[in-house]
N, C-alpha and C positions, 0 to 999 in steps of 0.2 A: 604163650605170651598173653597177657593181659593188658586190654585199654583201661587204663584211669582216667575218670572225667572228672575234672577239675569243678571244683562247687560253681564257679562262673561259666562255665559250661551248661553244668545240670541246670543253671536257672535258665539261660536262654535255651538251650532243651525243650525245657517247661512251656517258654513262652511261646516257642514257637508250635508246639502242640497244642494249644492253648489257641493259635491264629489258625491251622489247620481248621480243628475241631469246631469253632464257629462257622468255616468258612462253608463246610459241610452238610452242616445242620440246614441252610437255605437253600440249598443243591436239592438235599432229600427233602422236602417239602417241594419243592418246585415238581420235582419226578410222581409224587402224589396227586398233587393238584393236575397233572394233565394226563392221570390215569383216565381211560377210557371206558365209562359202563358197560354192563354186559348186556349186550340186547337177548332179550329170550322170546321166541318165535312160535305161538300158537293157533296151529290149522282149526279150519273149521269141519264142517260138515260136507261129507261128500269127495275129499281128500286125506292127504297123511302128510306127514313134515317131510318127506322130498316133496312136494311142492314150493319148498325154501330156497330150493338147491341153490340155481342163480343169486337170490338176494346174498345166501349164506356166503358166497363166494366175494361177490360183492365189497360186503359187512370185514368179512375177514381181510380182504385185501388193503382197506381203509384201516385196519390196525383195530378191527373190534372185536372185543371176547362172544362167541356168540353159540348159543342154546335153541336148538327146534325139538318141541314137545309134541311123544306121543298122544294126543288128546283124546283120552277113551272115548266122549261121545255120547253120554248114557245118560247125563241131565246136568244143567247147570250149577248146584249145590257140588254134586259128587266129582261133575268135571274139575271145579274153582278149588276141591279140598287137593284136590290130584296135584294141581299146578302149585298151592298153596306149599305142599312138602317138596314140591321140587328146585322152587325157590330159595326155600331155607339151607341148603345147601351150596348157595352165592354167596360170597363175601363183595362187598361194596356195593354201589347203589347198580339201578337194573333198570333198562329202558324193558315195556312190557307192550308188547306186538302182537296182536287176534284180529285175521281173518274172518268176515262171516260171523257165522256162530261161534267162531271164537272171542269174539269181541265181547258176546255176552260173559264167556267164560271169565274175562281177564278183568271184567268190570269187575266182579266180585272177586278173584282173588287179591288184590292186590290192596284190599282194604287190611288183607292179614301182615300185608310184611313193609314196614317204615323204609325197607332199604329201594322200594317201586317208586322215582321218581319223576317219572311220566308214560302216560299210555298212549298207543298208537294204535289206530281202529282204521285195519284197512275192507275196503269193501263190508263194513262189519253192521252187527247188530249190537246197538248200544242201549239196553234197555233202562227204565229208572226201577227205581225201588220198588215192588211189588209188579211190575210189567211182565207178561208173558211174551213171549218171541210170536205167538201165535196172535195176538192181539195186535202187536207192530204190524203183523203182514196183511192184516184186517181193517187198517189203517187207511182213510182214505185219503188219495191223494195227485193232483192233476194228472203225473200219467202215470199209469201202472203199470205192474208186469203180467203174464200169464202167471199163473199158479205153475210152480213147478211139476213135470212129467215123474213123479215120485212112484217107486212100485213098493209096494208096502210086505212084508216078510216076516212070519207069525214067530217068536223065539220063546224059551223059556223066558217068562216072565213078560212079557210084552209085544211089543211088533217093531221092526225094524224098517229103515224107510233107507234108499236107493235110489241113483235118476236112471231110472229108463237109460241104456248103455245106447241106443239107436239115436236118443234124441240127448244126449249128454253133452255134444259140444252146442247146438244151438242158443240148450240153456246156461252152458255154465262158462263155457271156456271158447266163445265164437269166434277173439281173437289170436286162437292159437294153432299152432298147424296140425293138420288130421291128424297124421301120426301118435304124434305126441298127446293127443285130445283123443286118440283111442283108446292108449295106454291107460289116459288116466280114467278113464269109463273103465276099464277094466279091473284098474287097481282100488275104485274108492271104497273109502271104508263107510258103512253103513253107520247112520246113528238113531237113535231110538225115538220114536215118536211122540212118547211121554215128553223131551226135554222143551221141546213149545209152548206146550201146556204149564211147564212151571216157575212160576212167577221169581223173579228176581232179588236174590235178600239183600244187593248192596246195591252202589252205583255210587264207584269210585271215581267216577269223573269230577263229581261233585267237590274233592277236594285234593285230586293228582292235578297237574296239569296234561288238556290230552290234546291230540293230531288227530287229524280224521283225512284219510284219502278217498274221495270219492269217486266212483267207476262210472262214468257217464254210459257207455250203452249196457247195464245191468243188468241181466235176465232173471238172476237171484233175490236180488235185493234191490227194490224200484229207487234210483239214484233220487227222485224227488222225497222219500222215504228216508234215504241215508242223508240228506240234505235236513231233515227237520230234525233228526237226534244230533247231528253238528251241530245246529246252532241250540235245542237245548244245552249241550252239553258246553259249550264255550268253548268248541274247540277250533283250532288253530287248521285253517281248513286249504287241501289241497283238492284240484279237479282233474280229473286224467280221461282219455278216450280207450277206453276198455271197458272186458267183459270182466265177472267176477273171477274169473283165474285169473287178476291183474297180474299178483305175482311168477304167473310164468312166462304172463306175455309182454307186460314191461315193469321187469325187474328192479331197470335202472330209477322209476318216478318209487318205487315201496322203497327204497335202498335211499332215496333225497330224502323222504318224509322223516323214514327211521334217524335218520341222521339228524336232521333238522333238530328232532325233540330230544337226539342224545346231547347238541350241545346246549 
């Protein structure tokens, strides 16, 4: 059997396809627009990307696409190019997260990719344009930290630098429980002592918008220290009572911040 649609039929047909098909077109824009960035998660020195774990948990739970990069470690040019191809591989815009010496990292890569539309610098170094990470920590400034308990570890091609595994939680991770602060004494990954030394080719702060979380009792990175690269940098500034593993020890204040600058 065959249905014949009558020409007065096919035209309201039409029209009514016609009313569909607009009705549609603001549906799927609206589903775009409250697409969620993708946060991308870069460690620093003296750890690896399970030190995410909780945030990443976190992140995901709140409905976020989210990335923790291996960060080689070996100097800030060669680290930012690493992060730089790993990026390119995102489609839509990218909220960009560095720890530490990650923060040097992120500052420079993110000058390569238009899709980075805000930086988060937790516990971080935020250096300017031609600054060395060794020159910040040289920096004087009302209260300081001890100089890191660093053991130093001769490689092909350089020396590699490590904390001291006996004094690991005092400097890095004081508010996190033994256990867990053994572990990560045990698992850290070394980074090369050249990357201090070399000066910084960008500082994307300059024209991203960034977050800055800062770690009041700091044994890494003197919080009065992270306090003066915030306010150079303009950034949108939180304060929390921790040590520099904030994110393992409260997850929940890196996971507000990250947030904050995704919307």
């Amino acid at each position: 059997m065959r249905i014949r649609i009558s020409p007065r039929g096919a035209i309201i047909g039409a029209a009514t396809l016609a009313l569909l098909g607009a009705a549609a077109v603001p549906a799927m824009a609206t589903t775009h627009e409250k697409a969620k960035p993708t946060v991308v998660l870069v460690h620093g020195a003296f750890a690896d990307s399970s030190s995410w774990t909780s945030v990443v948990r976190q992140l995901r739970k709140d409905g976020y696409p989210v990335r923790a990069i291996a960060n080689p470690l070996r100097g800030i040019s060669s680290d930012a190019a690493y992060v730089s191809s790993f990026l390119k591989g995102i489609d839509g815009p990218i909220v960009l997260v560095g720890h530490s010496y990650g923060g040097a990292v992120i500052n420079n890569a993110a000058v390569t990719d238009p899709d980075v539309k805000s930086l988060v610098f937790i516990g971080a170094y935020v250096p300017a344009k031609g600054e060395t990470l060794g020159e910040l920590n040289e920096r004087v400034v009302a209260h300081p930290v001890p100089a890191l308990p660093v053991v130093p570890t001769e490689v092909p091609g350089g020396v590699d630098l490590t904390i001291d595994p006996a004094q690991f939680r005092a400097a890095f991770a004081a508010d996190v429980d033994k256990t867990t602060a053994a572990d990560m004494a045990i698992t850290q990954r070394p980074i090369s002592a050249a990357a201090f030394g070399e000066p910084s080719a960008a500082a994307a702060y300059t024209t991203i918008p960034s977050w800055m979380l800062i770690t009041r009792n700091d044994q890494a990175i003197a919080p009065d220290l992270q306090r003066f690269m915030a306010v150079r940098a303009k950034a949108t500034v939180t304060e929390v009572t921790a040590s520099h593993a904030v994110m393992v020890s409260k997850p929940s204040a890196v996971t507000k911040i990250i947030e904050q600058a995704a919307r």
